[in-house]
N, C-alpha and C positions, 0 to 999 in steps of 0.2 A: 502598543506593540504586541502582536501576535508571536508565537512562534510554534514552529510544529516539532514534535523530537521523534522520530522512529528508534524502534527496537528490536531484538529476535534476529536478528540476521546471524548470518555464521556459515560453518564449513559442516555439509550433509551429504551422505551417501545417494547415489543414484537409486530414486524409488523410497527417497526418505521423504519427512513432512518437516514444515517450519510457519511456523505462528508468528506473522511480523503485528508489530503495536504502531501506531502513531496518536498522540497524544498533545491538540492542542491545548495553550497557555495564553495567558495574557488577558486584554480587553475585549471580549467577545460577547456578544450580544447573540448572533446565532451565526450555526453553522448549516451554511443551504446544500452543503454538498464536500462530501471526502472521498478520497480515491487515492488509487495508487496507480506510479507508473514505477517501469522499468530502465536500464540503461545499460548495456553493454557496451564492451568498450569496442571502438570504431563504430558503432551504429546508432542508429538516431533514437530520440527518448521513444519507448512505446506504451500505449494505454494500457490496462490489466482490466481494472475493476472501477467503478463508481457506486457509492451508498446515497439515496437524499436521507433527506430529514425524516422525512417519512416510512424509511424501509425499503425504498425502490430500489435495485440493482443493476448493473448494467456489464456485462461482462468483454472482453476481447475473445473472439475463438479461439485463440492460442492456446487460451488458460479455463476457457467452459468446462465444467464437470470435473476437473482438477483443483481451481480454484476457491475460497469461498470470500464472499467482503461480510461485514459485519460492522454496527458502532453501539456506541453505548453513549447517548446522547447526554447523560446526565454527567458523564466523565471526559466527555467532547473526544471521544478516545473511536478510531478506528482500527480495525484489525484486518488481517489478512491471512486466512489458513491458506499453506499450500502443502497439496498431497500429489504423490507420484514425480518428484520433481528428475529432471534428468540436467543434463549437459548444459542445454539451449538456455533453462532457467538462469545461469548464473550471470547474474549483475548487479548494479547497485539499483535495489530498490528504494523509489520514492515516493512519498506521503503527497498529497495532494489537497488542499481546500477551498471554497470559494464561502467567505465569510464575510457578510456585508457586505456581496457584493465584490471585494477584491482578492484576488486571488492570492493563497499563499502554498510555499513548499517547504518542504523539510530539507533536510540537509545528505540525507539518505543511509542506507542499510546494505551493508554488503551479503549477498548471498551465494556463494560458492558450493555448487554441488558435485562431487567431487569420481570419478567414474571405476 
């Protein structure tokens, strides 16, 4: 059993920053890919960020040059800094991973910024 747990989420002022964590657990052999999506409510999930194994990045426009992904391989631990956040930011942030191959999610991060 895998599981993913995100962290960091919370209520930030317009043009604040917030540091989410996701952190997997369990039987893991390797992790080929973490990320994050987004979800507000009435709209469909949307992409953020992706990390490989290797350090690759992959961003949405949305969130380029505002966003940053990051992991820490050794602690199977992704992060997500976000700076300059407004309005549009606010939703439940989720973790994302493809580990051997099967895909897994977190259960999500609420983040409210607040105007």
């Amino acid at each position: 059993q895998v599981q993913l747990v995100e962290s960091g989420g919370g209520l930030v002022p317009t043009g604040g920053s917030l540091r989410l964590s996701c952190t997997a657990s369990g039987t893991i052999s390797h992790i080929n890919l973490m990320g994050w999506y987004r979800q507000a409510p009435g709209k469909q999930r949307e992409f953020l960020a992706t990390v490989t194994s290797g350090g690759g990045t992959s961003y949405a426009d949305s969130v380029k040059g505002r966003f940053t992904i990051s992991r820490d391989n050794a602690k199977n631990t992704v992060y997500l800094e976000m700076n300059k956040l407004n309005a549009e930011d606010t939703a439940d942030y989720l973790c994302y991973a493809i580990i051997t191959r099967l895909n897994y999610w977190g259960q999500g991060t609420q983040v409210t910024v607040s105007s």
